[in-house]
N, C-alpha and C positions, 0 to 999 in steps of 0.2 A: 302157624308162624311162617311167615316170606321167607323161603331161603335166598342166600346171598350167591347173586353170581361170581362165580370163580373168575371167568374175564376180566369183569369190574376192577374186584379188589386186586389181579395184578395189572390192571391198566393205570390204577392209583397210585405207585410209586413213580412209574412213568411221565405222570402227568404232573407229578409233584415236579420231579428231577427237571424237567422239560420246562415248567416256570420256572425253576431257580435259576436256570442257566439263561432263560431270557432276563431276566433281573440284571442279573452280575453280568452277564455282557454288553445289555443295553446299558450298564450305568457308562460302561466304559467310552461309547459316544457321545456322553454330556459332558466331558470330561477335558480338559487343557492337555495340554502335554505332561505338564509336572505331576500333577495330580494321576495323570494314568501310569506314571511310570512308580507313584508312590503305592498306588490301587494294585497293579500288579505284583509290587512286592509282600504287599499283605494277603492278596490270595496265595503267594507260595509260600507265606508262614500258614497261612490255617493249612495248605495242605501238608507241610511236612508236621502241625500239632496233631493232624489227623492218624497219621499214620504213625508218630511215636506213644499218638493214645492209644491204639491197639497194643501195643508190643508192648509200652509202660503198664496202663490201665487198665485193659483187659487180660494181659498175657501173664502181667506181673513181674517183666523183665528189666532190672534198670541197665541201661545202655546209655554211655556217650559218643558214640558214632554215628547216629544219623545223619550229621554235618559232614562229617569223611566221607559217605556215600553220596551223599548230596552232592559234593566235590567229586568224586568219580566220575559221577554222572556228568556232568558241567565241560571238565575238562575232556573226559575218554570222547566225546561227540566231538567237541573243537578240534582235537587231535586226530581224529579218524575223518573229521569231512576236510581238514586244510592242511593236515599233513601229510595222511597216508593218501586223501584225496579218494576217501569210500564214496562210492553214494548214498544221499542220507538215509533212506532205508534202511540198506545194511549198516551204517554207522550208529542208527540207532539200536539196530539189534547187536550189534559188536559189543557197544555200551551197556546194554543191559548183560549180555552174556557177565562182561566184566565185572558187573555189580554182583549177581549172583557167586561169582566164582567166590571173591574175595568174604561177603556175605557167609557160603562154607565153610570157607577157611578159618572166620573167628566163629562161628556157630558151632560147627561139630566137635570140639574137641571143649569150648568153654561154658557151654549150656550142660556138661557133662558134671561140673563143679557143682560143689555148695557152696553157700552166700553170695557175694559178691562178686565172687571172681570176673563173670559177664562183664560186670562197670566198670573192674581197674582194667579187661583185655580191652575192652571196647576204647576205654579213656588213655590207654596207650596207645592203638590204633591211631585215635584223633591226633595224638602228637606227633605222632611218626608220621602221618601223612602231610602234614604242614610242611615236616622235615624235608618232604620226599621234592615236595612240591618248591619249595626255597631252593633245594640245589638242584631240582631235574636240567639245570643248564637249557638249553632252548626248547627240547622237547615241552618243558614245561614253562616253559619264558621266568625263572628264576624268582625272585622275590617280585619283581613285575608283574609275572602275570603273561596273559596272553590277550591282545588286544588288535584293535582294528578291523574286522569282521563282518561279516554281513552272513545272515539267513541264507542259504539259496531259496531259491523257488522252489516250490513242492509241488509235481505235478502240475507246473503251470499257474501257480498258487504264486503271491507275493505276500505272505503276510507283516505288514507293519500296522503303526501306534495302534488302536481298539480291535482293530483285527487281531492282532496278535495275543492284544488283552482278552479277547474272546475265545481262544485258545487256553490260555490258562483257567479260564474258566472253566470251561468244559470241563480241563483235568482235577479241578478242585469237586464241580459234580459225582465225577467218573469215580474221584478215590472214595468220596464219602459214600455211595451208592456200594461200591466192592465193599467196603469194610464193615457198614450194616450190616449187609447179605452174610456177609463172612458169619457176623457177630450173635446171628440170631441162627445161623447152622449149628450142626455137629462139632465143625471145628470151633465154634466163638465159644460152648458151653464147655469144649476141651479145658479151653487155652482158662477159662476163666475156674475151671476146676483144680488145672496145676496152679494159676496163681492165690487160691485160697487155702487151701491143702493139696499140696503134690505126692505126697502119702496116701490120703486117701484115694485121689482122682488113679494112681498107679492101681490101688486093690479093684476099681470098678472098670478094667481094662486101658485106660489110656495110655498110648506111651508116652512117657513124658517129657522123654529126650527130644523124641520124634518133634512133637508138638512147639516145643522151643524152636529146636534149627527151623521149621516150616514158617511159624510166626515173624523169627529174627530176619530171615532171608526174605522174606515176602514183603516186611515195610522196612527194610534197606533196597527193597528194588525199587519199590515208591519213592524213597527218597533219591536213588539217584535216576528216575524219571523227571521229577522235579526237579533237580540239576541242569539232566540237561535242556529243558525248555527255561531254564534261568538263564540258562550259557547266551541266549539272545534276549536277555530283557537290558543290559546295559553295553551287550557285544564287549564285553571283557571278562574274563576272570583270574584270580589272584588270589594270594595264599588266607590274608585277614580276613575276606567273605568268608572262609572254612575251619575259622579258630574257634577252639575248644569253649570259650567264652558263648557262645551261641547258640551249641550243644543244651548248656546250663540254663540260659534261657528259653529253651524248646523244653526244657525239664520244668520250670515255673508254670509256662504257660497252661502246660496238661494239671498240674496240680492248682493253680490258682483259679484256672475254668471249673474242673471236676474229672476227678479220674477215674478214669472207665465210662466215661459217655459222649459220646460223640458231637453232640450240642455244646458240653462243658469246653470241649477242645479248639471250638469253632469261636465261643465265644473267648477264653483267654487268650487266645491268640488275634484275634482281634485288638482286646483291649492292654495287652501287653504291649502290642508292635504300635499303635497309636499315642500309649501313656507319654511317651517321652516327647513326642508332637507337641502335644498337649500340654507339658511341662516348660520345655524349654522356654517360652515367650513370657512365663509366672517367675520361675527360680532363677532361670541362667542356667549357667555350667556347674550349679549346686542336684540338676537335674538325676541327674546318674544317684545322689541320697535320697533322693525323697524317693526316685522310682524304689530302689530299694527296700525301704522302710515301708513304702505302700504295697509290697509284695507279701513281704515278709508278715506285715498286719493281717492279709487278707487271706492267709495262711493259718494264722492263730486263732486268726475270729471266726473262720468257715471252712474247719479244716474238708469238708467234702467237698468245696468251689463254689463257687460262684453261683454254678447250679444247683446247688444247695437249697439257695434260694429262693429262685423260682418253686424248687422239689414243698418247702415250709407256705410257700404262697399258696401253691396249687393248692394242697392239701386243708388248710385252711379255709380255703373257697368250696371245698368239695364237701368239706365238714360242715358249710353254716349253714342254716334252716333257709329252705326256699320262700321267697317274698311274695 
């Protein structure tokens, strides 16, 4: 039998990665203005579904704060390049340190609990941060918001409209690329052992505290990465882009796609951030029900997602006698 070259098969995820991102960038130059600024908001919904499908669906963690770091991220960079007037390099490492910190802060002591606790500390967090952000007075430009802005130049770089979309792409690559790699390590059969049984996964070595905080702080730092490359996708931000309402919808999307696969997260969030596109011009402002009830159905009737189905197709086709 041929053995398979080692080369090859890790030059194949490369090569995959590497057309996706010509895909998803090149769409972004066939594209109007509207349309790319709509385009870009839905790559940084799949990537922050991305990365609450890890910590949800593979970790088994429920959390409402993705959106509060998300918000971190967004603001800590505005604040560091036009307040404090960092450079953005170090503004963006500033913003990440900050993520990380805050990320400990509810991780270590709440990942310690049983049941829930994580979702009500997490789902208080969300609140408090809106809090923080409505009255941070100018620091945080109040229930406004902070606006008027522009990118710097990065090294000589200007990036605007498809450029910039080419950017988000990349990072929507990069996360899904990490958190495979993650998923098929040592740590993804961790993270998916505490979330089946944390009893058991604890007798076969794992820590399982450890594994949590590593998990919870790793895609809150994704998420407030994605923050701050959103902080220039409309050059404002404000307290409603970071409402807990959002959170719950980043929680739909991983369960309506399929939880714990990375395809499933890709596609509900897709077809969640578009539904109401798609609605409004049929219902009206009856839109907001039907998205609902089309959730909620697609939930009942598939409880594994979306992916489900595809998983019932495949299988089917793999199943019937060849012709």
């Amino acid at each position: 039998m041929k053995s398979e070259n080692p080369l090859a098969l890790r030059a194949t995820p490369l090569i995959r990665g590497a057309g996706a991102f010509i895909v998803l960038a090149g769409a972004a130059f066939f594209m109007g203005d509207y349309h790319n600024d709509v385009y870009r908001k839905l790559l940084l919904w799949v990537t922050l579904a991305l990365g609450y499908n890890f910590l949800f669906g593979v970790c088994g963690q429920v959390a409402f704060s993705h959106f509060a770091f998300y918000g971190i991220g967004a603001y800590s960079i505005v604040i560091f390049l036009f307040q404090l007037h960092l450079p953005f390099p170090l503004a963006a490492i500033c913003g990440i340190a900050l993520c990380i910190a805050f990320a400990l802060a509810v991780a270590i002591p709440s990942t310690r609990l049983e049941g829930f606790y994580l979702a009500l500390v997490t789902l208080a967090l969300g609140q408090l941060f809106i809090v923080v952000l409505n009255e941070g007075g100018t620091v945080t430009g109040g229930t406004g918001g902070i606006a008027n802005y522009r990118l710097p130049e990065i090294y000589g770089l200007r990036l605007r409209g498809p450029w910039y979309t080419a950017v988000i792409a990349l990072l929507v690559v990069a996360t899904y690329a990490v958190l495979v790699r993650l998923d098929r390590s040592w740590f993804g059969r961790a993270c998916r052992a505490v979330r089946d049984n944390p009893e058991a996964a604890a007798a076969m070595g794992v820590d399982v505290a450890r594994t949590k905080v590593i998990a919870f702080t790793l895609t809150s730092v994704l998420a407030g990465i994605g923050g701050m490359v959103y902080a220039f996708v409309d050059n404002t931000v404000n307290p409603p882009i970071f409402g807990i309402e959002n959170a719950f919808l980043l929680l739909f999307m991983v369960i309506v796609g399929g939880a714990g696969r990375h395809a499933g997260a890709v596609i509900g969030a897709v077809l969640l951030f578009l539904l109401p596109f798609w609605l409004s011009p049929l219902v009206g402002h009856h839109h907001a029900l039907v998205f609902g009830v089309l959730v909620v159905a697609a939930i009942l009737l598939e409880p594994r997602g979306l992916i489900g189905i595809y998983d019932r197709v495949a299988d089917r086709y793999k199943g019937s006698p060849s012709r």
